[in-house]
C-alpha atoms as an extended CHARMM CRD file, in Angstrom:
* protein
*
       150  EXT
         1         1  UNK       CA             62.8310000000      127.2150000000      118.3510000000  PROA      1               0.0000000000
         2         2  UNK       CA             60.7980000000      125.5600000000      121.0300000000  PROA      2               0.0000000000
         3         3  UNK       CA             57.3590000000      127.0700000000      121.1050000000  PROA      3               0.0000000000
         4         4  UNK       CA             54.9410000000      126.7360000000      123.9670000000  PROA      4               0.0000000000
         5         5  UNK       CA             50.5380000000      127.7070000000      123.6510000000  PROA      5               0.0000000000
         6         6  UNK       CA             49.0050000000      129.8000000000      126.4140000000  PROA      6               0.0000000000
         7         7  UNK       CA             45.5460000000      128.4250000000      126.6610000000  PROA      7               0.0000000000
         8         8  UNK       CA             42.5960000000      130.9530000000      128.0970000000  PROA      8               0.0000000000
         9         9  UNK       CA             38.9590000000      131.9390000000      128.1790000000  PROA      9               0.0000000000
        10        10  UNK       CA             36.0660000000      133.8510000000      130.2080000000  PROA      10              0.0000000000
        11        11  UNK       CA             32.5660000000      134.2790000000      130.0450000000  PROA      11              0.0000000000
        12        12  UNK       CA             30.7450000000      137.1980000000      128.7960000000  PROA      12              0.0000000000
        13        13  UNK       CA             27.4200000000      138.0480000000      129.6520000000  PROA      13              0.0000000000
        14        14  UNK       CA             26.7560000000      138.8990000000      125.9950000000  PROA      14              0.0000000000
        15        15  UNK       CA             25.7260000000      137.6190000000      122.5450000000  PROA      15              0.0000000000
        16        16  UNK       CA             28.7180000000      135.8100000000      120.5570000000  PROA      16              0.0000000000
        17        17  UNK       CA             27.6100000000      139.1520000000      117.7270000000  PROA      17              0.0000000000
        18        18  UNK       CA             28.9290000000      141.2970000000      119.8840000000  PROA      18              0.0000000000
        19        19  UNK       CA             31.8810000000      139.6730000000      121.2930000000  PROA      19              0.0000000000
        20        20  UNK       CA             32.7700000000      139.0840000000      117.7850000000  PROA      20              0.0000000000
        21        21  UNK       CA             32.5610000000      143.0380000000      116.9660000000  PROA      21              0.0000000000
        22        22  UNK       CA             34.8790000000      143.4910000000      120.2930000000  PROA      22              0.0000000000
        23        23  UNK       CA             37.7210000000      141.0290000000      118.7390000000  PROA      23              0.0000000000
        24        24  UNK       CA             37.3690000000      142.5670000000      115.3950000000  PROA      24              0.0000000000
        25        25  UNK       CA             36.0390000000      146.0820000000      115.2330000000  PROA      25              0.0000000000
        26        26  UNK       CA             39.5500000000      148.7100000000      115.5160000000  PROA      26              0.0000000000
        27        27  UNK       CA             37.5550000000      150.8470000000      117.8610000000  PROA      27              0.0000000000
        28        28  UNK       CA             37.4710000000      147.7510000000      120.6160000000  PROA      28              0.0000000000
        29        29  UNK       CA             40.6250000000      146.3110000000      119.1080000000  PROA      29              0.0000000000
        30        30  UNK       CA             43.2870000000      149.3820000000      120.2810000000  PROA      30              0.0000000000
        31        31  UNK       CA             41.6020000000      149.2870000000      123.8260000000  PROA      31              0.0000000000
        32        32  UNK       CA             41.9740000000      145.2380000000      124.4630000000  PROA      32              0.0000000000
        33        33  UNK       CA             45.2490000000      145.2010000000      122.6000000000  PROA      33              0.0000000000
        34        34  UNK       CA             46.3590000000      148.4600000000      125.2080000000  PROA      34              0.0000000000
        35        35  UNK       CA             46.7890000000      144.9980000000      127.7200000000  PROA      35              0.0000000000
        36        36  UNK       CA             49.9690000000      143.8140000000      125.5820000000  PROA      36              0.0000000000
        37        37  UNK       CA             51.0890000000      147.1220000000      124.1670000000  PROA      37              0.0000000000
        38        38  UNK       CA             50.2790000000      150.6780000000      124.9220000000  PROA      38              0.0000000000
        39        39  UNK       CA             48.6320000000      152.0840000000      121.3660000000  PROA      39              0.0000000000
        40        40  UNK       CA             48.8560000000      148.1690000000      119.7960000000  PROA      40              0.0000000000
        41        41  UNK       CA             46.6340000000      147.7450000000      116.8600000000  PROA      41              0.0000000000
        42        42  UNK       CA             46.0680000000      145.3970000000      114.0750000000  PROA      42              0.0000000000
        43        43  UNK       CA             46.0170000000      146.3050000000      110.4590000000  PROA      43              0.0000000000
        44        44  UNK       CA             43.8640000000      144.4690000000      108.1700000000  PROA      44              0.0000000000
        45        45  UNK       CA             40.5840000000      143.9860000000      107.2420000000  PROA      45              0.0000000000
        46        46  UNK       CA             40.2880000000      140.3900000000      108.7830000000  PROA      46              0.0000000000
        47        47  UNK       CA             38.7390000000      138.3780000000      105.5560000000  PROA      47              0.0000000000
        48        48  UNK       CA             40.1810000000      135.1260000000      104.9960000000  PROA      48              0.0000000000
        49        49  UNK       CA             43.6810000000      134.7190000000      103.3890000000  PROA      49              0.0000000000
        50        50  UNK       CA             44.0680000000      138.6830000000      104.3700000000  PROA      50              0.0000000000
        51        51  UNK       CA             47.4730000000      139.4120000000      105.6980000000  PROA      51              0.0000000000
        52        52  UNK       CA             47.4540000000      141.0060000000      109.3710000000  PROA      52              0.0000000000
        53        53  UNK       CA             50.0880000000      143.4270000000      110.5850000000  PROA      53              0.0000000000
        54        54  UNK       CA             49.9310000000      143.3500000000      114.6140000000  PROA      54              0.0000000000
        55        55  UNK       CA             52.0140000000      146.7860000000      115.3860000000  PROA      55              0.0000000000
        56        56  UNK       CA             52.0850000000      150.0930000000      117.6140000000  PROA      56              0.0000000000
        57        57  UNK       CA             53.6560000000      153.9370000000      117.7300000000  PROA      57              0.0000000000
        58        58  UNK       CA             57.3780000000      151.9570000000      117.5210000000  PROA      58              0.0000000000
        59        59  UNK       CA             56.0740000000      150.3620000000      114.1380000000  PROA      59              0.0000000000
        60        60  UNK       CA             57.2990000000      146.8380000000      115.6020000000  PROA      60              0.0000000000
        61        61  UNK       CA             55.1290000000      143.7090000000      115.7030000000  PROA      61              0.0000000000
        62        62  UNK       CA             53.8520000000      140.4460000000      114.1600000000  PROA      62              0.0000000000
        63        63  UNK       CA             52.8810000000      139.7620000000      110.6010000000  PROA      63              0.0000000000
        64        64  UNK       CA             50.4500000000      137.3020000000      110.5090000000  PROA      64              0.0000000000
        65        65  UNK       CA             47.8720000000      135.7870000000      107.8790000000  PROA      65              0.0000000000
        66        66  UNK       CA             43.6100000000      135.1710000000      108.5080000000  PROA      66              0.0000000000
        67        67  UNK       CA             43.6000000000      131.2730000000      108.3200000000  PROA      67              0.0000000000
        68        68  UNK       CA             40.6020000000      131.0710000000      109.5940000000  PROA      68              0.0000000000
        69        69  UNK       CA             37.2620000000      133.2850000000      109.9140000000  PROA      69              0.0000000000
        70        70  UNK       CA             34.0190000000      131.6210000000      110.7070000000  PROA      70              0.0000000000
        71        71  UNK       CA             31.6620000000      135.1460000000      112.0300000000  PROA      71              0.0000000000
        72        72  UNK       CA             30.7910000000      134.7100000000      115.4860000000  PROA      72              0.0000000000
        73        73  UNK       CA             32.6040000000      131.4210000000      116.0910000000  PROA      73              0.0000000000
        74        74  UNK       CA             36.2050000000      130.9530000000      115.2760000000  PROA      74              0.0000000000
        75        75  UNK       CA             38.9730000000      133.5320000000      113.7700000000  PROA      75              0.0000000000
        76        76  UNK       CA             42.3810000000      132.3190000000      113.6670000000  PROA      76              0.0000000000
        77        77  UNK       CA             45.8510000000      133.9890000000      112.0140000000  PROA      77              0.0000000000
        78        78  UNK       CA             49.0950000000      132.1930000000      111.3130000000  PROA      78              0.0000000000
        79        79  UNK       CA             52.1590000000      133.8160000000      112.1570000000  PROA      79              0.0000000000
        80        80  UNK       CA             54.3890000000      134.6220000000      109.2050000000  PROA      80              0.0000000000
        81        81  UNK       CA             57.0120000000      137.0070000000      110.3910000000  PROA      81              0.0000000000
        82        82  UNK       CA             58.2950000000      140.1000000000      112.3560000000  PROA      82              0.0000000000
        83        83  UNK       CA             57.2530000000      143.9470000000      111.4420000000  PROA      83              0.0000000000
        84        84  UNK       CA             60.7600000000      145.6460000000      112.6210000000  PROA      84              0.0000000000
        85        85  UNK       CA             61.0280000000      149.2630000000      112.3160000000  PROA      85              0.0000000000
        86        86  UNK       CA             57.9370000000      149.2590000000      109.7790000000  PROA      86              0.0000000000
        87        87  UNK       CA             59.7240000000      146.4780000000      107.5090000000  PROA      87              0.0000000000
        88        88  UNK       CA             58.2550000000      143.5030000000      107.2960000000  PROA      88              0.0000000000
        89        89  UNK       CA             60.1400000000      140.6300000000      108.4800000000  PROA      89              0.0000000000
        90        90  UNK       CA             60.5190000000      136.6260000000      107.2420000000  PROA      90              0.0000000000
        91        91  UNK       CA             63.9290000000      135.5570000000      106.7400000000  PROA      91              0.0000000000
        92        92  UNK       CA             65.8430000000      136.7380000000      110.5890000000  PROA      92              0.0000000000
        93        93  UNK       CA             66.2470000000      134.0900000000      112.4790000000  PROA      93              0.0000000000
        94        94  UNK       CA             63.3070000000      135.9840000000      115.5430000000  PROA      94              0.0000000000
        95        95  UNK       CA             61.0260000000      135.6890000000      112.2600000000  PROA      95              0.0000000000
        96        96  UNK       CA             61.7830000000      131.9900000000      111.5220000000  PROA      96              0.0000000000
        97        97  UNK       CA             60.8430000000      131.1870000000      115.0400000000  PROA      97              0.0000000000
        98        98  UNK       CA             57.4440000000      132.7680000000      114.9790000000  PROA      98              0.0000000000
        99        99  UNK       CA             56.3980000000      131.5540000000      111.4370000000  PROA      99              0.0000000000
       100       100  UNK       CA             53.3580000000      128.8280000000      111.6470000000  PROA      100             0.0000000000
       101       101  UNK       CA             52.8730000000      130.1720000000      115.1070000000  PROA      101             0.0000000000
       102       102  UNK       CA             48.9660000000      130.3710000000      115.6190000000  PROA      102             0.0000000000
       103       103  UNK       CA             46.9040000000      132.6240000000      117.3850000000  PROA      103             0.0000000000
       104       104  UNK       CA             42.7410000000      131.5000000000      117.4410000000  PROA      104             0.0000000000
       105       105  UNK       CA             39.6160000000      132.5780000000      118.9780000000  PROA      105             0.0000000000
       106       106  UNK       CA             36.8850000000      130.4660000000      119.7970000000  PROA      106             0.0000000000
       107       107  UNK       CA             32.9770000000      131.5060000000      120.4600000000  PROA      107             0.0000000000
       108       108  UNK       CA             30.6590000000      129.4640000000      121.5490000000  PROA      108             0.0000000000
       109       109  UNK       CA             27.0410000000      130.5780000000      122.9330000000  PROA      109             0.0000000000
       110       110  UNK       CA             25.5930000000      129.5290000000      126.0340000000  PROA      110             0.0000000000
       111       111  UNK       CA             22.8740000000      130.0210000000      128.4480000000  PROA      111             0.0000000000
       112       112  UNK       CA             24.5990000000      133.0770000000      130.0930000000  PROA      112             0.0000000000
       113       113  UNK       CA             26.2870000000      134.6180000000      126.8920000000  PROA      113             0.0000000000
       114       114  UNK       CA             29.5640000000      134.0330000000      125.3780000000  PROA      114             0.0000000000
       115       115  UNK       CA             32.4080000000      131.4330000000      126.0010000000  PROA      115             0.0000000000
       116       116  UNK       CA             35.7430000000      132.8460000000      124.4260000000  PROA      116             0.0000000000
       117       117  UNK       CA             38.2410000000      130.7340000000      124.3420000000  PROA      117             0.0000000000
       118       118  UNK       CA             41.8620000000      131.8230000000      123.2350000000  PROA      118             0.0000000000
       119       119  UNK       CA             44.7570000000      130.0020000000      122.3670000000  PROA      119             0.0000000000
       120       120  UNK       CA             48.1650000000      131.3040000000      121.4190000000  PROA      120             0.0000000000
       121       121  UNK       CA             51.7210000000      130.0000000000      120.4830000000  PROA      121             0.0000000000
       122       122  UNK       CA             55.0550000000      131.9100000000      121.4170000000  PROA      122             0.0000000000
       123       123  UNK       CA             58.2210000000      130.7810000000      122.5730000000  PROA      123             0.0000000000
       124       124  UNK       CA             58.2660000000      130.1900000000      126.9480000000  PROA      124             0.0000000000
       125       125  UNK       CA             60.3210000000      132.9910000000      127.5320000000  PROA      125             0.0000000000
       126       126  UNK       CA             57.6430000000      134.9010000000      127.1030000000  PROA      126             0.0000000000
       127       127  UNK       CA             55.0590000000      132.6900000000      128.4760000000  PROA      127             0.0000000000
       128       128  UNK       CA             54.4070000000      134.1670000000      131.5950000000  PROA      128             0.0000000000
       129       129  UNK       CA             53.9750000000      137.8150000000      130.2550000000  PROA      129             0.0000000000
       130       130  UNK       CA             51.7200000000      136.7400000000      127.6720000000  PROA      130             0.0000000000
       131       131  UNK       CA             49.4760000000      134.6870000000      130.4910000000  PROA      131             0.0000000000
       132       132  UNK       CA             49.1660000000      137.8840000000      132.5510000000  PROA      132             0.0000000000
       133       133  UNK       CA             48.8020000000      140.5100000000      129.3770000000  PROA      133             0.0000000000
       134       134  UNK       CA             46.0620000000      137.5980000000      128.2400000000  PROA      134             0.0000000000
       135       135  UNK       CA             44.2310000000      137.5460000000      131.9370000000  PROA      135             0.0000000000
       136       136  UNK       CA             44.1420000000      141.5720000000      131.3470000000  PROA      136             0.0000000000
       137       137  UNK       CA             42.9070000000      141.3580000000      127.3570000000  PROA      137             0.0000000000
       138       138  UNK       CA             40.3430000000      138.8930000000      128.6010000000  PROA      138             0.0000000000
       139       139  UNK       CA             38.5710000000      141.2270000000      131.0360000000  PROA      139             0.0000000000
       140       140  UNK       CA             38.7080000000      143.7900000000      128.7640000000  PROA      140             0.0000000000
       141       141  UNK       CA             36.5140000000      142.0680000000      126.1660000000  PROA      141             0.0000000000
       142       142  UNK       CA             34.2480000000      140.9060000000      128.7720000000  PROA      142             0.0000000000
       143       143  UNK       CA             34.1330000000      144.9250000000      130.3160000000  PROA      143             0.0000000000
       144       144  UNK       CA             33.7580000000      146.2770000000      126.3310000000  PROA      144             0.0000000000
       145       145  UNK       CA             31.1840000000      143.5880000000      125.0950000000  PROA      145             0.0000000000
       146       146  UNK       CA             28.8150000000      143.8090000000      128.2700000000  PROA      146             0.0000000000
       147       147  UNK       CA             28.4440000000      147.5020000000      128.7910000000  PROA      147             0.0000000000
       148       148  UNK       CA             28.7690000000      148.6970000000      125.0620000000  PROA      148             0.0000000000
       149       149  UNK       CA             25.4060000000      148.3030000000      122.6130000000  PROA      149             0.0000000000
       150       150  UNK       CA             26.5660000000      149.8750000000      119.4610000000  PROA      150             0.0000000000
């Protein structure tokens, strides 16, 4: 299956630390991830090599794996599958497609605060819903790492 990579970023007037905490802490997590699905929320504990289960109230989702985790600069998971109905996914065809899929986040520092950049693979037919619910996610970081200090 053809796969296409949505490409985004924004600046946040805040310390790469705490945009970090935003992308990882559950807390920030279930209100950024509210952008692609109401009560979405990942389950895992985001060390290297630790498997990630992307999911909401339906129990569907992505499985996905930590391939990379560099604190305050880069955290990236590789799709592996499809959580369906709470069962985890690999062999369906919809799983095949998604598998080696990547999804990575990208801090840098500069004089004003925090570059994020975000890049994400999925097939185009849901390209353009993923662009908006990523303009949404984005601004949502920015609003959660600039007015929260704990």
């Amino acid at each position: 299956m053809e796969k296409t990579t949505i490409k985004n970023g924004i600046e946040i007037n805040a310390p790469a630390a705490k945009v970090w905490d935003v992308l990882l802490q559950d807390h920030y997590v279930r209100q950024w991830y509210a952008a692609f699905s109401e009560g979405a929320y990942a389950d895992t504990d985001w060390k290297l090599g630790s498997k990630v289960l992307f999911t909401d109230h339906t129990q569907n989702g992505m499985i996905g794996k930590v391939v990379e985790h560099t604190p305050h600069q880069v955290l990236s998971v590789q799709y592996e599958g499809l959580l369906v109905n709470g069962e985890e996914d690999t062999q369906s065809e919809g799983a095949q497609a998604v598998q080696g899929g990547l999804e990575t986040y990208r801090l840098k520092e500069t004089a004003q605060g925090t570059q994020i950049a975000v890049e994400g693979d999925m097939s185009p037919e849901y390209y353009d819903m993923m662009v908006e619910s990523w303009d949404k996610a984005l601004l949502k970081i920015k609003e959660l790492a600039e007015n929260n200090t704990h």
